[in-house]
mmCIF file as gemmi writes it, N, C-alpha and C atoms, coordinates in Angstrom:
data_model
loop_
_atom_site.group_PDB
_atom_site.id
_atom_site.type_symbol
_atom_site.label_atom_id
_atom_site.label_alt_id
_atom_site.label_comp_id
_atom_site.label_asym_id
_atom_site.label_entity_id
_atom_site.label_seq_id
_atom_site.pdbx_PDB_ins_code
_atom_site.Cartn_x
_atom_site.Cartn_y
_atom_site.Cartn_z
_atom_site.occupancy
_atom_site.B_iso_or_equiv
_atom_site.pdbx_formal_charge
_atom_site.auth_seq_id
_atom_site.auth_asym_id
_atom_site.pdbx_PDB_model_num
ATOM 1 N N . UNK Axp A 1 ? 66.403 -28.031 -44.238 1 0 ? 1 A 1
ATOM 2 C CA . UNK Axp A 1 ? 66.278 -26.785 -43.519 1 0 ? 1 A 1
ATOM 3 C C . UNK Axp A 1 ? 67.567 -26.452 -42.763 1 0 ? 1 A 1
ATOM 4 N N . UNK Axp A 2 ? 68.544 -27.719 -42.274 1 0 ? 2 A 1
ATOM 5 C CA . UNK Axp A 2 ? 69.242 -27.452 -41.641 1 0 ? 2 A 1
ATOM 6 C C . UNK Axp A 2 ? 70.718 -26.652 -42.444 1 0 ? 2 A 1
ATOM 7 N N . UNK Axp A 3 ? 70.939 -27.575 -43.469 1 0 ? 3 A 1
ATOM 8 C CA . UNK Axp A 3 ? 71.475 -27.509 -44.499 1 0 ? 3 A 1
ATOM 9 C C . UNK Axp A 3 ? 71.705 -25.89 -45.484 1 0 ? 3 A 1
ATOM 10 N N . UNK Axp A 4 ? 70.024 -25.418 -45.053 1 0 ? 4 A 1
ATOM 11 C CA . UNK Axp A 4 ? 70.372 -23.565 -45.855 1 0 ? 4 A 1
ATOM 12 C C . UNK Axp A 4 ? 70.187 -22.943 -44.249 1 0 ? 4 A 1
ATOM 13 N N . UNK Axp A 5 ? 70.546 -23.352 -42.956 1 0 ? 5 A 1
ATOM 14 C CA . UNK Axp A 5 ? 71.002 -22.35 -42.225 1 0 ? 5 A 1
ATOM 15 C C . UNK Axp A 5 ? 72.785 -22.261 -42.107 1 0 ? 5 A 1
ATOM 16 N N . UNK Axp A 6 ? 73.243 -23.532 -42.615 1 0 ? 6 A 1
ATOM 17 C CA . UNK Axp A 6 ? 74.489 -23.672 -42.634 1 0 ? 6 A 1
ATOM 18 C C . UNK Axp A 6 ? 75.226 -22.533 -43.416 1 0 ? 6 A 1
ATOM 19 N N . UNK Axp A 7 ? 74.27 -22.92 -44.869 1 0 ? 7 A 1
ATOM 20 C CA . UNK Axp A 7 ? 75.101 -22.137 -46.25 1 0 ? 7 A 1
ATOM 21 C C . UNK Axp A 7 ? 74.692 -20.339 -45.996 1 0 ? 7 A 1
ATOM 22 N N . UNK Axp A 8 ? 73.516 -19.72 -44.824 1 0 ? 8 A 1
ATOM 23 C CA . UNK Axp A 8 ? 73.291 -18.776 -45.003 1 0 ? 8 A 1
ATOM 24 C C . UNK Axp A 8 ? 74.753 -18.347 -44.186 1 0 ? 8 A 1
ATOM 25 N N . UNK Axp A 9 ? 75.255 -19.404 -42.78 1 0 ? 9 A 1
ATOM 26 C CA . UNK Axp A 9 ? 76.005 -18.84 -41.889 1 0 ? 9 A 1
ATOM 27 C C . UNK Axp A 9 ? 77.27 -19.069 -42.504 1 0 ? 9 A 1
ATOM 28 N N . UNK Axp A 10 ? 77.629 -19.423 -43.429 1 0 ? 10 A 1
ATOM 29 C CA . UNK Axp A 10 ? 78.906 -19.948 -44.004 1 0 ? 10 A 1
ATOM 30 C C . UNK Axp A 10 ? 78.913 -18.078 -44.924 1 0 ? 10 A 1
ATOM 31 N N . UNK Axp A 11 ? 77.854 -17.734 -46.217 1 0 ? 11 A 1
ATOM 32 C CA . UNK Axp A 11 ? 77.746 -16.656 -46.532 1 0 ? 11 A 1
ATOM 33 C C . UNK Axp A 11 ? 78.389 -15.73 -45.837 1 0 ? 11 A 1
ATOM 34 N N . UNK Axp A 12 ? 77.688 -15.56 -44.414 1 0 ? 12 A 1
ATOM 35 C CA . UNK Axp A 12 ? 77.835 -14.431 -44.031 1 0 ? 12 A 1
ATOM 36 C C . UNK Axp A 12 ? 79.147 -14.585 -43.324 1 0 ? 12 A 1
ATOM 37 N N . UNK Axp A 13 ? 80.209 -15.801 -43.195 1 0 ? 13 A 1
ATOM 38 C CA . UNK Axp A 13 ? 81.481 -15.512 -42.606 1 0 ? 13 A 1
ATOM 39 C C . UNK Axp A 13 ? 82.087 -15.217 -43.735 1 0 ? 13 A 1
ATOM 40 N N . UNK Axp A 14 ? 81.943 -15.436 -44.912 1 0 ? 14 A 1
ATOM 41 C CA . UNK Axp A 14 ? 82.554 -15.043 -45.72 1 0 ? 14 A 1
ATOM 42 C C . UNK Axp A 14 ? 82.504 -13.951 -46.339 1 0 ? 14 A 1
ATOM 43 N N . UNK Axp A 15 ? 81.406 -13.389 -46.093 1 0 ? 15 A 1
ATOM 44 C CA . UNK Axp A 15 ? 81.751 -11.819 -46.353 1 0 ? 15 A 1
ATOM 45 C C . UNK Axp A 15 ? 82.007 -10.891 -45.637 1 0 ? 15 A 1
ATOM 46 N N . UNK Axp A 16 ? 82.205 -11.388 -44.159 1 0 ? 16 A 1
ATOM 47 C CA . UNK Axp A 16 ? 82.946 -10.636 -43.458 1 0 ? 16 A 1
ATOM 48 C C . UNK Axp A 16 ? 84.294 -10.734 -43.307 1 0 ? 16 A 1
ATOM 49 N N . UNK Axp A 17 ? 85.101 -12.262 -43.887 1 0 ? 17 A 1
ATOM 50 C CA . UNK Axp A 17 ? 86.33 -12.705 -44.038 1 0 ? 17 A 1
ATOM 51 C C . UNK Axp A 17 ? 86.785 -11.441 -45.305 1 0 ? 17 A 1
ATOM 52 N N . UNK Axp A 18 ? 86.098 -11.341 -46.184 1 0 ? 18 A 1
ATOM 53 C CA . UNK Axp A 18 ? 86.4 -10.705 -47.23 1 0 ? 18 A 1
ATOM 54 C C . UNK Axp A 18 ? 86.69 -8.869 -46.636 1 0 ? 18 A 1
ATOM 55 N N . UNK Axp A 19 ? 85.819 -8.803 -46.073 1 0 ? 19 A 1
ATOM 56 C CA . UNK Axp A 19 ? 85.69 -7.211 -45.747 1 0 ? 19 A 1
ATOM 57 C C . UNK Axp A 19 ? 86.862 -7.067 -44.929 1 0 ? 19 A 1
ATOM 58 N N . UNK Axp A 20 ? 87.443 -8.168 -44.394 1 0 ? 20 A 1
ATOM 59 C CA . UNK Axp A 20 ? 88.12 -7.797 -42.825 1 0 ? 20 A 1
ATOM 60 C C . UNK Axp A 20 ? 89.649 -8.042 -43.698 1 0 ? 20 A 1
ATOM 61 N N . UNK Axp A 21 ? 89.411 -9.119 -44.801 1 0 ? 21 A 1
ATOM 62 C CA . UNK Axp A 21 ? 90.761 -8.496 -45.854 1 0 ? 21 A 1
ATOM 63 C C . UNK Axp A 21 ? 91.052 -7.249 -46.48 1 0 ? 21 A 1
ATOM 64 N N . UNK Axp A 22 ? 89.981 -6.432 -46.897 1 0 ? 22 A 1
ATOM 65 C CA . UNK Axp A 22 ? 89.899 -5.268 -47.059 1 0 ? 22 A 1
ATOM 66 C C . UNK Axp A 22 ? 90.558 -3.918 -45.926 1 0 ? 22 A 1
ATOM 67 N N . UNK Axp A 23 ? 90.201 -4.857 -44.954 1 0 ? 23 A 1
ATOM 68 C CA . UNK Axp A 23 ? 90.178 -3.513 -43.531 1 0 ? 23 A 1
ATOM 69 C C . UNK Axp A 23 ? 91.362 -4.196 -42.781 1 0 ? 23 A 1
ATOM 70 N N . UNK Axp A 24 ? 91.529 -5.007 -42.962 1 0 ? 24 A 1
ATOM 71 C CA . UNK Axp A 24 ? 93.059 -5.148 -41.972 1 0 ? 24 A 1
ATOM 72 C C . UNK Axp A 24 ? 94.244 -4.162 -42.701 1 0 ? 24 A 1
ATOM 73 N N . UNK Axp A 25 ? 95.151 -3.647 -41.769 1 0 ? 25 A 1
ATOM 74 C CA . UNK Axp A 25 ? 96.24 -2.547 -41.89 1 0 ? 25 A 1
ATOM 75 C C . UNK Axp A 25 ? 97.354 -3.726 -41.613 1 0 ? 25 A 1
ATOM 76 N N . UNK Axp A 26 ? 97.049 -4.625 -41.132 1 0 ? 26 A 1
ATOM 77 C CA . UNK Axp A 26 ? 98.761 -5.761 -41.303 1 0 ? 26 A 1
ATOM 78 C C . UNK Axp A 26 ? 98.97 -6.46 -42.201 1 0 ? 26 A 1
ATOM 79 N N . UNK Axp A 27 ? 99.511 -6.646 -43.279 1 0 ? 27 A 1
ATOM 80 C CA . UNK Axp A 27 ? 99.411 -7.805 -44.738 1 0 ? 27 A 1
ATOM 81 C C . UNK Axp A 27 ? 99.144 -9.123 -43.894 1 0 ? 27 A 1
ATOM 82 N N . UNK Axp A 28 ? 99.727 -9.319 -42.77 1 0 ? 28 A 1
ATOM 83 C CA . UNK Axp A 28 ? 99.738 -10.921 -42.557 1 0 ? 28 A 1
ATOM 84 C C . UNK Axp A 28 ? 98.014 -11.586 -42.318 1 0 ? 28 A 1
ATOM 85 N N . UNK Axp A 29 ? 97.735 -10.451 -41.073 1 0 ? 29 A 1
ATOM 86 C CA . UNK Axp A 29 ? 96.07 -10.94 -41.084 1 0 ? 29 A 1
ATOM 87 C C . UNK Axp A 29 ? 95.586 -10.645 -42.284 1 0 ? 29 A 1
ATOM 88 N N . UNK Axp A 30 ? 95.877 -10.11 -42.924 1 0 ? 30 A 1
ATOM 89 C CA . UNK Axp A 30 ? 94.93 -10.054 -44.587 1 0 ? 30 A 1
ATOM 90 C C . UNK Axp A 30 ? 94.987 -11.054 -44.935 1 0 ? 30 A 1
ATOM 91 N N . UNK Axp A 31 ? 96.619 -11.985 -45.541 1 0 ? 31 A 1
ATOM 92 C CA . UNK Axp A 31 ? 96.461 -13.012 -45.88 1 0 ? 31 A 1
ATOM 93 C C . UNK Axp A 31 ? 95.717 -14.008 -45.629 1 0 ? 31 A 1
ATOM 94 N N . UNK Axp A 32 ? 95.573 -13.971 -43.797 1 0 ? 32 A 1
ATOM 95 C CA . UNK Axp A 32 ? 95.187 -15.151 -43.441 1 0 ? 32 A 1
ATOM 96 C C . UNK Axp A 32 ? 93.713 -15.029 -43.589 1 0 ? 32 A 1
ATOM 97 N N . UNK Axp A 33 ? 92.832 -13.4 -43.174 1 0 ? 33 A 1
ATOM 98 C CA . UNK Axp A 33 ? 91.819 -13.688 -43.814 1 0 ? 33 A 1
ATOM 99 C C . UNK Axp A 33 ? 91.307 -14.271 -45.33 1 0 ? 33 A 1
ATOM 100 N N . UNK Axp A 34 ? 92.027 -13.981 -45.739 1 0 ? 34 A 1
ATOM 101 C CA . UNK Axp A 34 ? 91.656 -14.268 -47.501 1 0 ? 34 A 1
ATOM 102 C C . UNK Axp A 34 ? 91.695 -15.734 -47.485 1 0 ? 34 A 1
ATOM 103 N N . UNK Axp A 35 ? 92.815 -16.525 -46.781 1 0 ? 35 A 1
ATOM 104 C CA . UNK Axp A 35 ? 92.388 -17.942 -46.786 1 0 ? 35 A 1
ATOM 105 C C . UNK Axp A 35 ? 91.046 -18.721 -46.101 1 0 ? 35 A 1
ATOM 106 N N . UNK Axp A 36 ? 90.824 -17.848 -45.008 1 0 ? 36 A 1
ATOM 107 C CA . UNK Axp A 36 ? 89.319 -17.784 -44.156 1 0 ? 36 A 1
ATOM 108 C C . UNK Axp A 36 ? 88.57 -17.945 -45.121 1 0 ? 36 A 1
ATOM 109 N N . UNK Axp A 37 ? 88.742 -16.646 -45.802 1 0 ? 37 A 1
ATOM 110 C CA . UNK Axp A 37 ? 87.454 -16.777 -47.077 1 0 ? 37 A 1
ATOM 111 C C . UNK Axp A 37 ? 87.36 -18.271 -47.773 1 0 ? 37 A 1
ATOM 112 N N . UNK Axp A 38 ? 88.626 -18.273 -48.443 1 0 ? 38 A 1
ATOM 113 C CA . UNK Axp A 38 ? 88.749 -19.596 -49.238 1 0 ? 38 A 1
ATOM 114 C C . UNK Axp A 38 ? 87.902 -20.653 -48.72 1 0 ? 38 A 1
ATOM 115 N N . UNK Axp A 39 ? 88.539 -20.477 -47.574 1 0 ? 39 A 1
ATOM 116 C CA . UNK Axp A 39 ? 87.747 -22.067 -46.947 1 0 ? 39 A 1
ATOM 117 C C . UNK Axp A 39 ? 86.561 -22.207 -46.231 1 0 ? 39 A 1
ATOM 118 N N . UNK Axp A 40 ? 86.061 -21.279 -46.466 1 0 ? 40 A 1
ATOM 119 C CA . UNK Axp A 40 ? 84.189 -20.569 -45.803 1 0 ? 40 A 1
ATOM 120 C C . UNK Axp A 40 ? 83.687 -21.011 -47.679 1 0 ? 40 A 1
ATOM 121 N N . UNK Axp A 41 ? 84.21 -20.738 -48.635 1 0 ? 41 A 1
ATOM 122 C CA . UNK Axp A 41 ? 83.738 -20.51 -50.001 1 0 ? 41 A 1
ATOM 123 C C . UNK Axp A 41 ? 83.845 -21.882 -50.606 1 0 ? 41 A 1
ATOM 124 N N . UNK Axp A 42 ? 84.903 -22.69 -49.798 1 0 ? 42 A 1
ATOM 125 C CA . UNK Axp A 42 ? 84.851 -24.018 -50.38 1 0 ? 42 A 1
ATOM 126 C C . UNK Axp A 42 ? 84.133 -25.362 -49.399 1 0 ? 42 A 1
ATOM 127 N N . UNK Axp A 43 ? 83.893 -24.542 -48.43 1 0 ? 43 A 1
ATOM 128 C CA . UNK Axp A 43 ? 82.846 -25.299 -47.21 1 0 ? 43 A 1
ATOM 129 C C . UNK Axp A 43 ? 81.254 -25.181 -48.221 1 0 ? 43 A 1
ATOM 130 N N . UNK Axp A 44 ? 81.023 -24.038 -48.99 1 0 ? 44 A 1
ATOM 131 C CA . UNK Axp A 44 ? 79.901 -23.401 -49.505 1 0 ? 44 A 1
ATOM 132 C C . UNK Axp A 44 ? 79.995 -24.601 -50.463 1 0 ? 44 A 1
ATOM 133 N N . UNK Axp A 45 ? 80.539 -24.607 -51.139 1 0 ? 45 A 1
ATOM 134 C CA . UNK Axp A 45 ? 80.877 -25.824 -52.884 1 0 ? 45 A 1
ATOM 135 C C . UNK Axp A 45 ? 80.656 -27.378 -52.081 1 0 ? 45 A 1
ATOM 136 N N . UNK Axp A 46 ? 80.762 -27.96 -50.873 1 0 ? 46 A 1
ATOM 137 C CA . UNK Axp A 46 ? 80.431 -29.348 -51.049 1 0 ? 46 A 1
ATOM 138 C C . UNK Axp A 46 ? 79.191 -29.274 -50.122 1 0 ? 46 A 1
ATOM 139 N N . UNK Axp A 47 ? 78.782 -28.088 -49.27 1 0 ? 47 A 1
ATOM 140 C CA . UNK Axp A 47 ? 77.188 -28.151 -49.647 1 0 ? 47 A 1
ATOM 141 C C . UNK Axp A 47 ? 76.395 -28.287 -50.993 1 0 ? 47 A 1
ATOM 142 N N . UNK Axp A 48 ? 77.212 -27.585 -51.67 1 0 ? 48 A 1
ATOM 143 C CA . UNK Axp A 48 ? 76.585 -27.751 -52.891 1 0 ? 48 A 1
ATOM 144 C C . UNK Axp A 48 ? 76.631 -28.889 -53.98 1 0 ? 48 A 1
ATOM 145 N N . UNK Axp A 49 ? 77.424 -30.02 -52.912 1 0 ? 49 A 1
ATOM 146 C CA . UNK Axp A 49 ? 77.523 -30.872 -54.011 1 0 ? 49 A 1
ATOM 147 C C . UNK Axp A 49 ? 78.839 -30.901 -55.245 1 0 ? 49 A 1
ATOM 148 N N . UNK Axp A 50 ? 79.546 -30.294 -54.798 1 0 ? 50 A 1
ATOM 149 C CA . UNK Axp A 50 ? 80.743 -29.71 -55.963 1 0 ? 50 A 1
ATOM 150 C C . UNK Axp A 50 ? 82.455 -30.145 -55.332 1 0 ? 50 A 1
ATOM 151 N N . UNK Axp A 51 ? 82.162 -31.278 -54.758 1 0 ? 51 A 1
ATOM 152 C CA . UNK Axp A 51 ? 83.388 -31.408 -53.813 1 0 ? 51 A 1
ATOM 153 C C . UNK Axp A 51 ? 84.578 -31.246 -54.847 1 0 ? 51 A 1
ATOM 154 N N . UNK Axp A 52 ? 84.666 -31.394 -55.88 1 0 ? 52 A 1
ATOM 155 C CA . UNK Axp A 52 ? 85.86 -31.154 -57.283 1 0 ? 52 A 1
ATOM 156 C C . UNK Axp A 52 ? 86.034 -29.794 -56.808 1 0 ? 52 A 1
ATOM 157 N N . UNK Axp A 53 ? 85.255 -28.802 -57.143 1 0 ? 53 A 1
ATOM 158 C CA . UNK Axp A 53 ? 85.534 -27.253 -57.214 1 0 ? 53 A 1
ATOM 159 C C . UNK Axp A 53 ? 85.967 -26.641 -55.747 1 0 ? 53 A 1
ATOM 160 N N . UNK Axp A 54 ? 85.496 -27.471 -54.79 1 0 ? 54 A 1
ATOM 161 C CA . UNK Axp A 54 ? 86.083 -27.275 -53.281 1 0 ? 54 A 1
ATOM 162 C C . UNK Axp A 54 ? 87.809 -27.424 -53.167 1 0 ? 54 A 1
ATOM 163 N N . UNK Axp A 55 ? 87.474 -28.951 -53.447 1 0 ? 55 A 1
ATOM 164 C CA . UNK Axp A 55 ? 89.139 -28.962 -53.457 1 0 ? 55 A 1
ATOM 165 C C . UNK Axp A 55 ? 89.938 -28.226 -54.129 1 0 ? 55 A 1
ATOM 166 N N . UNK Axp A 56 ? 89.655 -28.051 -55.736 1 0 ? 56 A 1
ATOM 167 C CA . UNK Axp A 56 ? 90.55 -27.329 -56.508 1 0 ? 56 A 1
ATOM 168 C C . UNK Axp A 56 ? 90.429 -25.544 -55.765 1 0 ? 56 A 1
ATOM 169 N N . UNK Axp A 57 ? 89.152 -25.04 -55.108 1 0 ? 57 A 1
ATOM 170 C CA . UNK Axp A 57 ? 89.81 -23.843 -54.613 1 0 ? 57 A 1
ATOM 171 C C . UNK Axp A 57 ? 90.846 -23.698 -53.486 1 0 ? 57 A 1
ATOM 172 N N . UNK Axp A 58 ? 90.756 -24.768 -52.492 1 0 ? 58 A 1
ATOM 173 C CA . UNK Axp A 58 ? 91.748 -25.15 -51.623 1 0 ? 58 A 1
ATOM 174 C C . UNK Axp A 58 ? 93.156 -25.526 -51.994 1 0 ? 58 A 1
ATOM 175 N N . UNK Axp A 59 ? 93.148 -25.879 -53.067 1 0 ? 59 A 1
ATOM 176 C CA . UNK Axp A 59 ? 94.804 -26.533 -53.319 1 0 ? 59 A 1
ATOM 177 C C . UNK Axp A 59 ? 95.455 -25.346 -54.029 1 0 ? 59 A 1
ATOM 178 N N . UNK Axp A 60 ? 94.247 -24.844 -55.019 1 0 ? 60 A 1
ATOM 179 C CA . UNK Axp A 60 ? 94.812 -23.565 -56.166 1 0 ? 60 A 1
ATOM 180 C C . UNK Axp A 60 ? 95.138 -22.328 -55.539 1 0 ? 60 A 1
ATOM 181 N N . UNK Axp A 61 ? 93.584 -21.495 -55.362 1 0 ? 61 A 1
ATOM 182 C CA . UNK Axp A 61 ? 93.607 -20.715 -54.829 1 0 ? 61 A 1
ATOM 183 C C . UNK Axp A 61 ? 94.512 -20.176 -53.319 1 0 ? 61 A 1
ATOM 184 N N . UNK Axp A 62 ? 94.122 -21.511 -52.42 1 0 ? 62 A 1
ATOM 185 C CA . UNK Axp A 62 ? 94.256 -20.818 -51.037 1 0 ? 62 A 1
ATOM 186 C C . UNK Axp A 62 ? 96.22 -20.981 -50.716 1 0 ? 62 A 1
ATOM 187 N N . UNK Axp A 63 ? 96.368 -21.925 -51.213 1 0 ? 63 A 1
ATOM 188 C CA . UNK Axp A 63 ? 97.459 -22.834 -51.316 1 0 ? 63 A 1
ATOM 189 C C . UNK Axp A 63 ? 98.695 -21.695 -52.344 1 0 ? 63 A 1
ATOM 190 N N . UNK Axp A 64 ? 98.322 -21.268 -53.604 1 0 ? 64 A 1
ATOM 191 C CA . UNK Axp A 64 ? 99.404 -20.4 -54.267 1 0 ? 64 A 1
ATOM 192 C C . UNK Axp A 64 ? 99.233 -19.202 -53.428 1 0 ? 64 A 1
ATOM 193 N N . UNK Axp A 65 ? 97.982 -18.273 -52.896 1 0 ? 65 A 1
ATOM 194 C CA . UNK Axp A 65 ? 98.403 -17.158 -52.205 1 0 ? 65 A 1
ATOM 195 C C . UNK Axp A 65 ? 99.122 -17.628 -50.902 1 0 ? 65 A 1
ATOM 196 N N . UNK Axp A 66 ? 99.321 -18.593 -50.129 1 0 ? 66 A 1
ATOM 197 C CA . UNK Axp A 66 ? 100.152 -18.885 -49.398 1 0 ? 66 A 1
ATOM 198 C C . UNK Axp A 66 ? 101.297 -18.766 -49.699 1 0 ? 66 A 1
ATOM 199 N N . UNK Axp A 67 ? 101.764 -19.764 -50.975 1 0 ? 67 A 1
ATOM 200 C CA . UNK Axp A 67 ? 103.26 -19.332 -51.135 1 0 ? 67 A 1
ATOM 201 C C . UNK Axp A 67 ? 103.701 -18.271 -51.977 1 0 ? 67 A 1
ATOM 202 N N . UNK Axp A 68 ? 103.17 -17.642 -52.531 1 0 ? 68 A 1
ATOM 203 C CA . UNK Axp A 68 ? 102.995 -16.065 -52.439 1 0 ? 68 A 1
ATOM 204 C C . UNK Axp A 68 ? 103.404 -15.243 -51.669 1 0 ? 68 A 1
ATOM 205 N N . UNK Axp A 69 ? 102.662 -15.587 -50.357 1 0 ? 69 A 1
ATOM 206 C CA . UNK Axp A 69 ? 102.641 -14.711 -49.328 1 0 ? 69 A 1
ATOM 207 C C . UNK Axp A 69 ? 104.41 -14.429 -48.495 1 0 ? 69 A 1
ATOM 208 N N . UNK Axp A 70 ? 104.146 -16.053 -48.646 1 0 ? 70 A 1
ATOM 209 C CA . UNK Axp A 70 ? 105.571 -16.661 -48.05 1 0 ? 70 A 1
ATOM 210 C C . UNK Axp A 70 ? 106.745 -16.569 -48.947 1 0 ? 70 A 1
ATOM 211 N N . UNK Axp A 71 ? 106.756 -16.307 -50.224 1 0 ? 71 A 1
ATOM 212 C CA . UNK Axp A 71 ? 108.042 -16.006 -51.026 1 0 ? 71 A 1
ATOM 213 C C . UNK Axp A 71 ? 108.121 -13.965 -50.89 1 0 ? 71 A 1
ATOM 214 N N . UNK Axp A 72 ? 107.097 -13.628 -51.187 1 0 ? 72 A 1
ATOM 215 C CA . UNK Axp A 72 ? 107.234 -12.476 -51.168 1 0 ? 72 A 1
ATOM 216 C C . UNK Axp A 72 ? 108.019 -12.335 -49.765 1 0 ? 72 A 1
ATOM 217 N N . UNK Axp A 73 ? 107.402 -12.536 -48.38 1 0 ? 73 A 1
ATOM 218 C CA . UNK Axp A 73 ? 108.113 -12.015 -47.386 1 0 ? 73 A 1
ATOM 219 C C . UNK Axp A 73 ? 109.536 -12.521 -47.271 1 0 ? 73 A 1
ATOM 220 N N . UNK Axp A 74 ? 110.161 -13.809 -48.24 1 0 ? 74 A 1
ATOM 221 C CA . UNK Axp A 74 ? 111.365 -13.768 -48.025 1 0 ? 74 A 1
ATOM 222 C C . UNK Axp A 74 ? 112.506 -13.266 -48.319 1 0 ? 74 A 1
ATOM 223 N N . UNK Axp A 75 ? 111.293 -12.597 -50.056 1 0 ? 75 A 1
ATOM 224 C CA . UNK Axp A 75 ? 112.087 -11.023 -50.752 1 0 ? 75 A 1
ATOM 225 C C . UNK Axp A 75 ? 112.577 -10.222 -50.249 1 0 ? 75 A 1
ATOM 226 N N . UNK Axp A 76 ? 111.166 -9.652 -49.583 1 0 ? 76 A 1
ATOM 227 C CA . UNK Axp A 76 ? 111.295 -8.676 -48.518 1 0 ? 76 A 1
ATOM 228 C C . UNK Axp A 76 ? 112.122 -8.419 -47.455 1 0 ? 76 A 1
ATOM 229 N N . UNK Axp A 77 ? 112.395 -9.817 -46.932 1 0 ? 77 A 1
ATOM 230 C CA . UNK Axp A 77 ? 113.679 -9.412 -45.754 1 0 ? 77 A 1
ATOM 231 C C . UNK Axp A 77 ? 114.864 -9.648 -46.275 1 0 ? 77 A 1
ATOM 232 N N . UNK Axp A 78 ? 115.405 -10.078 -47.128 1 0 ? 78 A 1
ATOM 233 C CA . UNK Axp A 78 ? 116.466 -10.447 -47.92 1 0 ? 78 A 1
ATOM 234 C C . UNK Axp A 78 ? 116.979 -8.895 -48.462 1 0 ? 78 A 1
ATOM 235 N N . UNK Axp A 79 ? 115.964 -8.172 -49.163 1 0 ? 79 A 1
ATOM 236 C CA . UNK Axp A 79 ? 116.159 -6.882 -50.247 1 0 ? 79 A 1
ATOM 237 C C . UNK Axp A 79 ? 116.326 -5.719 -48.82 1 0 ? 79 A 1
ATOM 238 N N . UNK Axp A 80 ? 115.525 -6.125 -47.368 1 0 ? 80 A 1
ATOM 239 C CA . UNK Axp A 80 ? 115.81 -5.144 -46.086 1 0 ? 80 A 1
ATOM 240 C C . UNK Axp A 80 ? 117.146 -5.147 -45.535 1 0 ? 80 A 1
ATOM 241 N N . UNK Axp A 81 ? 117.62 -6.233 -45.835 1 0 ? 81 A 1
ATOM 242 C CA . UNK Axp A 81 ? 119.302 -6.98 -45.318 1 0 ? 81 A 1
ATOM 243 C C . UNK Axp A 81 ? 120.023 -6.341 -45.957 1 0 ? 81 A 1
ATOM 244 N N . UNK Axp A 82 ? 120.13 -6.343 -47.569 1 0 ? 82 A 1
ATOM 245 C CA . UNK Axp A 82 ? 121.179 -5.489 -48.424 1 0 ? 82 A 1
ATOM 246 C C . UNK Axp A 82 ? 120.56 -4.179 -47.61 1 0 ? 82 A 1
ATOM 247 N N . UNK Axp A 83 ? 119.646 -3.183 -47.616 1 0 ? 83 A 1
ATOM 248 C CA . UNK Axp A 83 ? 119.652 -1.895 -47.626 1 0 ? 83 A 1
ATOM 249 C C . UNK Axp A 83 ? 120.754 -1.921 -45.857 1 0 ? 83 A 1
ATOM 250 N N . UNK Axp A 84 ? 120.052 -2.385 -45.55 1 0 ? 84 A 1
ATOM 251 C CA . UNK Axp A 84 ? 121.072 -2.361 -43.538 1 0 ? 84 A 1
ATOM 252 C C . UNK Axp A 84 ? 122.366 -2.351 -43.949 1 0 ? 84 A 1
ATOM 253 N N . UNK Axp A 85 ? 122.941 -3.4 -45.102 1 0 ? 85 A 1
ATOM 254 C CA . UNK Axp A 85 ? 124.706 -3.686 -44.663 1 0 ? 85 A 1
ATOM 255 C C . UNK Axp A 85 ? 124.827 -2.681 -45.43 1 0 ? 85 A 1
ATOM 256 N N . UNK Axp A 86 ? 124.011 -1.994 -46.748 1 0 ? 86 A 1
ATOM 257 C CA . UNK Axp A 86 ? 124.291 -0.628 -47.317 1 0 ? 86 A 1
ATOM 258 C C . UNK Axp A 86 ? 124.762 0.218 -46.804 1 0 ? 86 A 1
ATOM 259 N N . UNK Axp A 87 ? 123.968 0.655 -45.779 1 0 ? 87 A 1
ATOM 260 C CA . UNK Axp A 87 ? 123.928 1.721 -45.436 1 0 ? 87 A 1
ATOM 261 C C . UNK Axp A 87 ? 124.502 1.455 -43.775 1 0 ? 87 A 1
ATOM 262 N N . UNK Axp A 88 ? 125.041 0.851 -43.297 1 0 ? 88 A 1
ATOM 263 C CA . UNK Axp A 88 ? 125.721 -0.168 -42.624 1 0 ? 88 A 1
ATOM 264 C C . UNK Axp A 88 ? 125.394 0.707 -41.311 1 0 ? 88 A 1
């Protein structure tokens, strides 16, 4: 009993982790929600007995949109640097 109040309250952070990736206007809290999710979704998998599919969403999933997140923004300020000394 205790066990499906966990997985109902784990559910419902995660679909508000999800929505609040949707509705955030800053990329950074998006990201970090989306990893929220991840790890609300892989808290869900070793209730369930699935500790393999937990980990692999933690290492795969949460882990490449991290460095994702983190290469893109180093694009980003790198490609902002040329336009500045451009346009000097």
């Amino acid at each position: 009993m205790k066990i499906e109040w966990i997985f109902y309250l784990l559910s419902c952070l995660s679909v508000i982790g999800a929505l609040m990736v949707i509705l955030s206007q800053n990329p950074i809290r998006s990201v970090l929600y989306l990893v929220f999710t991840f790890f609300t979704i892989s808290a869900q998998y070793v209730l369930l007995n699935a500790q393999f599919l937990a980990l692999v969403n933690v290492v795969v999933y949460a882990g490449a949109i991290m460095v994702y997140f983190y290469l893109s923004s180093c694009i980003s300020i790198s490609i902002q640097s040329l336009i500045y000394i451009a346009i000097g």
